[in-house]
VMD Tcl script that builds the backbone (N, CA, C; Angstrom):
set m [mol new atoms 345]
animate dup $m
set s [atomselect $m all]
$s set {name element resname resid chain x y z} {
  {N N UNK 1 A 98.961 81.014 101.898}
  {CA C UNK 1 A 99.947 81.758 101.124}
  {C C UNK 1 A 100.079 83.170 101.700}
  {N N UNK 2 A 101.118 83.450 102.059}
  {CA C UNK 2 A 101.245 84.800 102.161}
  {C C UNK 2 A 101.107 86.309 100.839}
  {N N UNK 3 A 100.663 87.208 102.079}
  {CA C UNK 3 A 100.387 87.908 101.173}
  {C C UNK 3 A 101.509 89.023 100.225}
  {N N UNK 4 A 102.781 88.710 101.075}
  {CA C UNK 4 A 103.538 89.263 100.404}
  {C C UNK 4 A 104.177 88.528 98.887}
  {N N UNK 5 A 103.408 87.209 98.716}
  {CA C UNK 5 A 103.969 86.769 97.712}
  {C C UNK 5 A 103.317 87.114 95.903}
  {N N UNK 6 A 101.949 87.633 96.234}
  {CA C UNK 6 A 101.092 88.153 95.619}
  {C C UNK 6 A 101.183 89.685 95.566}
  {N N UNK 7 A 101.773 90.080 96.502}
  {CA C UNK 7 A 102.326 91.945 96.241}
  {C C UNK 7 A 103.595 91.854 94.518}
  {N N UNK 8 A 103.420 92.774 94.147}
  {CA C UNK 8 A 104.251 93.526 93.039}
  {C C UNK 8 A 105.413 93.750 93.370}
  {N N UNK 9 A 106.789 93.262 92.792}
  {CA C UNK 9 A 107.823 93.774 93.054}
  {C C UNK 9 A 107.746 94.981 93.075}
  {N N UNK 10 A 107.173 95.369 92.006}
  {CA C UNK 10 A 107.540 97.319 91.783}
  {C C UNK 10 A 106.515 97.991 92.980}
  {N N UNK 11 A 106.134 97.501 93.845}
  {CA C UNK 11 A 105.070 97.973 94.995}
  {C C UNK 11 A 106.345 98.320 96.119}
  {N N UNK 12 A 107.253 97.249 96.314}
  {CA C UNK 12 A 107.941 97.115 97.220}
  {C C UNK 12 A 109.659 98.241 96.827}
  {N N UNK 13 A 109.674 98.186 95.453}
  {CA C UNK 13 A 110.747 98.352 94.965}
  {C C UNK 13 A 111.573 100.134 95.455}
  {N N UNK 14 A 110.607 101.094 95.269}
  {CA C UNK 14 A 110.073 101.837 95.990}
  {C C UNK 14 A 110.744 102.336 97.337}
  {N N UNK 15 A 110.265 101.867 98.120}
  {CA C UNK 15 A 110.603 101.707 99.428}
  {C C UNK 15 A 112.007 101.089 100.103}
  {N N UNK 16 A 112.178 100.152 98.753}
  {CA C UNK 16 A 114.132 99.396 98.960}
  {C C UNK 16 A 114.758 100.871 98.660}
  {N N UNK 17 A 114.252 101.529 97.531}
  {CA C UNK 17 A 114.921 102.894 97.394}
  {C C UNK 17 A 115.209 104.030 98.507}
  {N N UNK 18 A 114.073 104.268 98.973}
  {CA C UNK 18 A 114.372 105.005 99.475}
  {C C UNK 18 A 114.699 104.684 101.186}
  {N N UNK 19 A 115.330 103.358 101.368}
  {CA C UNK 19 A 115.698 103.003 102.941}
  {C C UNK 19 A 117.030 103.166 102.038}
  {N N UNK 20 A 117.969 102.509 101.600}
  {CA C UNK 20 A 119.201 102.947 100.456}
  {C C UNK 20 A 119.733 104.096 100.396}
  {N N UNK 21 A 118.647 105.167 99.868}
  {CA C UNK 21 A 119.299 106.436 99.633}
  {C C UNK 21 A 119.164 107.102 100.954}
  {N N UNK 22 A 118.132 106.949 101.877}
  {CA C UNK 22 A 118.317 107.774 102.911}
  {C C UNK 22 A 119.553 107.401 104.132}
  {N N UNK 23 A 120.441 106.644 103.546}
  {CA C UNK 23 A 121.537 106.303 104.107}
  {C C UNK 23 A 122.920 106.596 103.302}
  {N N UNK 24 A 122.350 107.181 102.300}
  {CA C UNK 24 A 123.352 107.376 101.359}
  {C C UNK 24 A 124.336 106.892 100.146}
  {N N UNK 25 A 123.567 105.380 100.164}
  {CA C UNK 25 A 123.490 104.662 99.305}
  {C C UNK 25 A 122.861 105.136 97.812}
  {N N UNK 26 A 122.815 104.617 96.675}
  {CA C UNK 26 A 122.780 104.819 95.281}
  {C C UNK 26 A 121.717 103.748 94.899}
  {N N UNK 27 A 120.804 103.834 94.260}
  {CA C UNK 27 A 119.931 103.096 93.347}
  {C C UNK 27 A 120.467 102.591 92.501}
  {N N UNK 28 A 122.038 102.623 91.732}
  {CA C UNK 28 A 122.390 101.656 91.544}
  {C C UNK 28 A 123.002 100.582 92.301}
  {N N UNK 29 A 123.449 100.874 93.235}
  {CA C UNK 29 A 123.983 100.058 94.101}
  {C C UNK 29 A 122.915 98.837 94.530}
  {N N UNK 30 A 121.765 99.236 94.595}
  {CA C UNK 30 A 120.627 98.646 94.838}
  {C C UNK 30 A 120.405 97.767 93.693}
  {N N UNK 31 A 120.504 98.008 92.666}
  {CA C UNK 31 A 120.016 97.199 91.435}
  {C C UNK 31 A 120.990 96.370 91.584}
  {N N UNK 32 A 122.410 96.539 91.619}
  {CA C UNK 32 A 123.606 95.523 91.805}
  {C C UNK 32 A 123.189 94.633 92.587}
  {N N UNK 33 A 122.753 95.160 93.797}
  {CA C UNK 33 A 122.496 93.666 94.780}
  {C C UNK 33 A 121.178 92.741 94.454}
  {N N UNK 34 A 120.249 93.311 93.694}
  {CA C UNK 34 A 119.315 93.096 93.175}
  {C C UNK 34 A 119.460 91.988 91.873}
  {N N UNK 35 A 120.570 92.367 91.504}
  {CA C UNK 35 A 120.783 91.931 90.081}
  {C C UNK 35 A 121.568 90.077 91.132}
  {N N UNK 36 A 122.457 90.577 91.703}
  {CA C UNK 36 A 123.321 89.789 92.050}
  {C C UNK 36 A 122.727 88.370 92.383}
  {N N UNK 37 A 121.716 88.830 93.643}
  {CA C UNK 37 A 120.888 87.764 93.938}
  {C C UNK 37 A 119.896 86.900 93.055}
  {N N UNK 38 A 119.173 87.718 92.236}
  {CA C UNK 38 A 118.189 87.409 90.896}
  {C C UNK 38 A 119.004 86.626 89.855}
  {N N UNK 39 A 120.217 87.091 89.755}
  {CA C UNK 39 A 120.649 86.509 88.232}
  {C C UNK 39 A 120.212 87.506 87.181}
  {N N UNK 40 A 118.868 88.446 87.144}
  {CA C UNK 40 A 118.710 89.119 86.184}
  {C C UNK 40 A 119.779 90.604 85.390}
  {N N UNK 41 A 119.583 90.423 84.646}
  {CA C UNK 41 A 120.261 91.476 83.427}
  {C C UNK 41 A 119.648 93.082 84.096}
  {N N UNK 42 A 119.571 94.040 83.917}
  {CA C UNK 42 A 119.369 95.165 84.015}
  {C C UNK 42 A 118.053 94.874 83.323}
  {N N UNK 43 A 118.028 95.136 81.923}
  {CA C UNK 43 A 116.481 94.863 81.208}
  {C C UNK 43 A 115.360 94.059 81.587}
  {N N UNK 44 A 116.329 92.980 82.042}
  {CA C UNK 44 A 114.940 91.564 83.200}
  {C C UNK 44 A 114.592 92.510 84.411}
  {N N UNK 45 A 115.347 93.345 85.082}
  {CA C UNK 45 A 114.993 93.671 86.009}
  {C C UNK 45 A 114.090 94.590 86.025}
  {N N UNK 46 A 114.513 95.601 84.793}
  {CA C UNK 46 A 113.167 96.806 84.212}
  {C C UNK 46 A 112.004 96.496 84.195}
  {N N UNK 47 A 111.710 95.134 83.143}
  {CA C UNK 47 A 111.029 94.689 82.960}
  {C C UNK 47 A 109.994 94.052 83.841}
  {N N UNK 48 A 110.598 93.643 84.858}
  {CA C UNK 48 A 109.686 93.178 86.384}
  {C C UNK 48 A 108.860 94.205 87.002}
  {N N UNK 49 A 109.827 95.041 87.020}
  {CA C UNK 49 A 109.226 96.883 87.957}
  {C C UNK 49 A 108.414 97.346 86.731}
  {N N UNK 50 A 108.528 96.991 85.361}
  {CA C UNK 50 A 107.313 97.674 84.245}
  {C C UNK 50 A 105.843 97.078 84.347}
  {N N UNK 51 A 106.176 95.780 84.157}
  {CA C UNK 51 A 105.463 94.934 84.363}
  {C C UNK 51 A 104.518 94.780 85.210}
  {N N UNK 52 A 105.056 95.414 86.745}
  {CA C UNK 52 A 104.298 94.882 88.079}
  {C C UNK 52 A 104.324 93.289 88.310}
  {N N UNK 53 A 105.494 92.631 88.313}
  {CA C UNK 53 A 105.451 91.273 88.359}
  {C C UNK 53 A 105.242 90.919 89.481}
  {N N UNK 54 A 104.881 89.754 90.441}
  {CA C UNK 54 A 104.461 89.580 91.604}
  {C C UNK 54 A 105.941 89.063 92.130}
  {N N UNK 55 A 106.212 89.265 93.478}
  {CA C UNK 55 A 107.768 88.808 94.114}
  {C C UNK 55 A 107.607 87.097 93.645}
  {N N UNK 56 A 106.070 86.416 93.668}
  {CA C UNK 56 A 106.321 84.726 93.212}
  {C C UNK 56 A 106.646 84.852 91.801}
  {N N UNK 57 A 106.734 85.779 90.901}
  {CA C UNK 57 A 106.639 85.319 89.721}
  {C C UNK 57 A 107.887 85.799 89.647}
  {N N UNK 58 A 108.109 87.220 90.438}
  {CA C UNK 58 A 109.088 87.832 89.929}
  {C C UNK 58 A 110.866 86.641 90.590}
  {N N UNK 59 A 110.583 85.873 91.769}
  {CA C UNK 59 A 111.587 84.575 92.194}
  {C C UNK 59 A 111.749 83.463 91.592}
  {N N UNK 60 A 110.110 83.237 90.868}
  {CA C UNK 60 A 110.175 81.947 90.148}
  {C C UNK 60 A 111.158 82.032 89.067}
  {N N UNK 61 A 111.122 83.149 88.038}
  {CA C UNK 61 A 112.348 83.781 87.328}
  {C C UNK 61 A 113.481 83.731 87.232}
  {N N UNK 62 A 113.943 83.887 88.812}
  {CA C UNK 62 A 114.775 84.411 89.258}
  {C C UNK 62 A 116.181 83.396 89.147}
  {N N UNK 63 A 117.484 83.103 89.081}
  {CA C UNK 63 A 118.580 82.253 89.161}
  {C C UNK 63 A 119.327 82.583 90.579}
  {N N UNK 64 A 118.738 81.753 91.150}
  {CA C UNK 64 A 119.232 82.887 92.885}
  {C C UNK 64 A 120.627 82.249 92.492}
  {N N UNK 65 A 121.751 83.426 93.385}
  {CA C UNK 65 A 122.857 83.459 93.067}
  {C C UNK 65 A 123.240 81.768 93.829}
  {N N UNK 66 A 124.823 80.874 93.952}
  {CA C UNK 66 A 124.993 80.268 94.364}
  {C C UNK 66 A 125.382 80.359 96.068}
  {N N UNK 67 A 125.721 81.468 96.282}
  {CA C UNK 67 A 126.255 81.860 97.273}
  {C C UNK 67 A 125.262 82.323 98.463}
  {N N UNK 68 A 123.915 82.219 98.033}
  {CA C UNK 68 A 123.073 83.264 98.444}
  {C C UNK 68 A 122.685 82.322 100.226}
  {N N UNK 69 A 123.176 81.671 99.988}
  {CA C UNK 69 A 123.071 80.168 101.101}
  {C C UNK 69 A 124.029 80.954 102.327}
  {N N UNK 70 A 124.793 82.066 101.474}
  {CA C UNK 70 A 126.223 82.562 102.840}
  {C C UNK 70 A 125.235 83.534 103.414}
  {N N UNK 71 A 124.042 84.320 102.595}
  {CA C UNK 71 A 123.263 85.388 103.570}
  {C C UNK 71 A 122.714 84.791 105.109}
  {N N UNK 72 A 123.013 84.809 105.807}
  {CA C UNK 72 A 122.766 84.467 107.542}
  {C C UNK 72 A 122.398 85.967 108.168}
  {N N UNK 73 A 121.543 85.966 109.487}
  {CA C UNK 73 A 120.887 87.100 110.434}
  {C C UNK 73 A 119.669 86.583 110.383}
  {N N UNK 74 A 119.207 87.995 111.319}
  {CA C UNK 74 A 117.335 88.153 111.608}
  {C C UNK 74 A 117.555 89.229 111.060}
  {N N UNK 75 A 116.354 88.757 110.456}
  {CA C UNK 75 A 115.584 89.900 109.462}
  {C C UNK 75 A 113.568 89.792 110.288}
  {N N UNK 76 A 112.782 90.712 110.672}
  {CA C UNK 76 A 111.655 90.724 110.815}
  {C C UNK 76 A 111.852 89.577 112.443}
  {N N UNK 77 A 112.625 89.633 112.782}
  {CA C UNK 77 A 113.158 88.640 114.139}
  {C C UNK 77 A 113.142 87.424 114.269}
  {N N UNK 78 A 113.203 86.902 112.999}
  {CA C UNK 78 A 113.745 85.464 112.411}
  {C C UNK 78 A 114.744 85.534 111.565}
  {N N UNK 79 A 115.440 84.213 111.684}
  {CA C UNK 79 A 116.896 84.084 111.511}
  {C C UNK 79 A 116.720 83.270 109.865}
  {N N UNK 80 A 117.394 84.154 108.402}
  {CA C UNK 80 A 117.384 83.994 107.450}
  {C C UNK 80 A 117.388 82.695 106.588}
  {N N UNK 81 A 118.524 81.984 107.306}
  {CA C UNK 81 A 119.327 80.462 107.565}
  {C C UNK 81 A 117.823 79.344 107.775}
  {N N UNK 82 A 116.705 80.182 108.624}
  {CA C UNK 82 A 115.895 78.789 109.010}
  {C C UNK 82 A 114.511 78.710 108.347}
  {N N UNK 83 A 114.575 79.946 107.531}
  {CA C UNK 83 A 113.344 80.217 107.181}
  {C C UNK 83 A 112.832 78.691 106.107}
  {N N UNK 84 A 111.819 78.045 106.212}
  {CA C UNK 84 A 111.338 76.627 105.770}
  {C C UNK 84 A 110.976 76.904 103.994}
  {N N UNK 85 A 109.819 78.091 104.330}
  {CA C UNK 85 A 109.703 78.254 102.784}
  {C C UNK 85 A 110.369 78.726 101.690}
  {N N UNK 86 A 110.961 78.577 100.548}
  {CA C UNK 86 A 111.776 78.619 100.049}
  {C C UNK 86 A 111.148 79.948 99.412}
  {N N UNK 87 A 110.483 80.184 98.718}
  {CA C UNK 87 A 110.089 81.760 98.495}
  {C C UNK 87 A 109.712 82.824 99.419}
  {N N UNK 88 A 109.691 82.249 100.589}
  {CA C UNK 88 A 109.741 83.340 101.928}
  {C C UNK 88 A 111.526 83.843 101.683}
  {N N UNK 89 A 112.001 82.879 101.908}
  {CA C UNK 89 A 113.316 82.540 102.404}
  {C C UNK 89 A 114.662 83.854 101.412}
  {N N UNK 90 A 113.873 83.337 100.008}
  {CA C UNK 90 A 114.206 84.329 98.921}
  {C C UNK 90 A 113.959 86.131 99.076}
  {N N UNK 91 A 112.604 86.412 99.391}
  {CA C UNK 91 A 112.055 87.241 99.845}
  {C C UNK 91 A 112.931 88.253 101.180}
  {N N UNK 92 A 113.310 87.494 101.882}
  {CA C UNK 92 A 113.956 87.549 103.332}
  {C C UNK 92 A 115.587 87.974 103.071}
  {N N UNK 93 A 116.093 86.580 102.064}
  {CA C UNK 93 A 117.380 87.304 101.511}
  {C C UNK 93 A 117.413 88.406 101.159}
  {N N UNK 94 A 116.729 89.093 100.242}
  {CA C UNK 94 A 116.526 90.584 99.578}
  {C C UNK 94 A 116.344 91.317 100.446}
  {N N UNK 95 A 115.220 91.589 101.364}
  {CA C UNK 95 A 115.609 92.163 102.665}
  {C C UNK 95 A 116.312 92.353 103.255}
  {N N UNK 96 A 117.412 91.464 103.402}
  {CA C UNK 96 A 118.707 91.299 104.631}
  {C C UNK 96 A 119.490 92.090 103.376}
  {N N UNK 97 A 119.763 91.914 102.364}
  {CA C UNK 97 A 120.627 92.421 101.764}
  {C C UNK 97 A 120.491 94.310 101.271}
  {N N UNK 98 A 119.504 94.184 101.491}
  {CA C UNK 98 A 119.186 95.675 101.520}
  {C C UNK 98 A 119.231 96.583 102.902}
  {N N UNK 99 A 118.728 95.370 103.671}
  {CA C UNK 99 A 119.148 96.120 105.226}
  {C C UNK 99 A 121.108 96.246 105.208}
  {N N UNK 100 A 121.367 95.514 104.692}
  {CA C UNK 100 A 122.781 95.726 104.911}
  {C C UNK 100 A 124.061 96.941 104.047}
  {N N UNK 101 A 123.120 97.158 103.085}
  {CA C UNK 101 A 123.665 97.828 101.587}
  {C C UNK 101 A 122.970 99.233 102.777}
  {N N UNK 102 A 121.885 99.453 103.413}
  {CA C UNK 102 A 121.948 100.639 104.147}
  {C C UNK 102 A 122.607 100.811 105.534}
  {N N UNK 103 A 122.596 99.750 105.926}
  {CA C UNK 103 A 123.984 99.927 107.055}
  {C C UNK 103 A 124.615 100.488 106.448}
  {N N UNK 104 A 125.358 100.077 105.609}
  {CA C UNK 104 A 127.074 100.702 105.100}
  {C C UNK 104 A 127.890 99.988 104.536}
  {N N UNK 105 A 127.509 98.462 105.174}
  {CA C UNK 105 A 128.219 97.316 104.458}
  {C C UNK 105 A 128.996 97.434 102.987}
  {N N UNK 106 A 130.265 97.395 102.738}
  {CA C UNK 106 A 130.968 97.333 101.841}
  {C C UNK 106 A 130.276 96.232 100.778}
  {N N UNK 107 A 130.461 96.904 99.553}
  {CA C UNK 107 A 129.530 96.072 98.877}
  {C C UNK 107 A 129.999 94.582 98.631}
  {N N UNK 108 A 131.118 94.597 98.515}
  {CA C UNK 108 A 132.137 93.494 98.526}
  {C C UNK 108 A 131.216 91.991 99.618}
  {N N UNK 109 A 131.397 92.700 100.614}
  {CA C UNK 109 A 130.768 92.017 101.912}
  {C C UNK 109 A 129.216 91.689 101.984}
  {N N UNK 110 A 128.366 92.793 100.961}
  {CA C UNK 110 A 126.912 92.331 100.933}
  {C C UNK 110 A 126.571 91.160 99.891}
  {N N UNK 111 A 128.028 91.076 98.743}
  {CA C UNK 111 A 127.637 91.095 97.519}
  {C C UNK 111 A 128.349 89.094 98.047}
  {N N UNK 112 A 128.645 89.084 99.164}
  {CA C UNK 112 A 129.640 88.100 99.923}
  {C C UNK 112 A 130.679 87.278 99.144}
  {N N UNK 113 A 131.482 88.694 98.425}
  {CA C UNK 113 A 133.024 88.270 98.025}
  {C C UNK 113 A 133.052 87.956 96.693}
  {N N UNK 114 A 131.456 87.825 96.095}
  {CA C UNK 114 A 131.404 87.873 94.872}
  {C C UNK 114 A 130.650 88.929 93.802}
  {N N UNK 115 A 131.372 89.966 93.733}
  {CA C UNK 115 A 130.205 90.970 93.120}
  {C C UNK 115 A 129.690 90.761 91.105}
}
mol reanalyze $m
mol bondsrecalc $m
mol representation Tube
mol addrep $m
């Protein structure tokens, strides 16, 4: 098992912030894509980062969006599309989508046409 699956969302959460804002991006903007992919409400999402929920508990939760199948790239220099484990894979989406919300990517385009 990896060990990022046993890390704390709110460990990681942190750090999505501030790659985001130091591009000029918004912490809400972040929760949007956050929200988008999760399925969670604003309050589910509080509640994870209050909590310290683990990224497995905090995915098992989770209603990944339908679309989330359109996120494609390398992320960590593997390609998103091939990743085998399905809670890696989840993990990896959130990544790519945050790497992209700090590119610049129109949210439209991160959020892929469905915000």
């Amino acid at each position: 098992m990896s060990r990022i699956f046993r890390t704390s969302f709110s460990a990681v959460y942190p750090h999505y912030v501030t790659k985001v804002e130091k591009k000029g991006r918004t912490t809400d903007e972040l929760d949007q894509v956050i929200r988008w992919l999760t399925g969670f409400d604003d309050p589910a999402l509080r509640r994870h980062l209050a909590d310290g929920t683990t990224f497995e508990d905090f995915f098992a939760e989770a209603r990944i969006h339908p679309d989330a199948a359109l996120i494609t790239g390398v992320i960590c220099g593997v390609r998103v599309q091939d990743i085998e484990d399905p809670l890696m894979q989840k993990i990896r989406y959130l990544d790519k989508l945050v790497d992209e919300l700090a590119k610049g990517k129109p949210m439209e385009k991160v959020l892929r046409g469905n915000p």
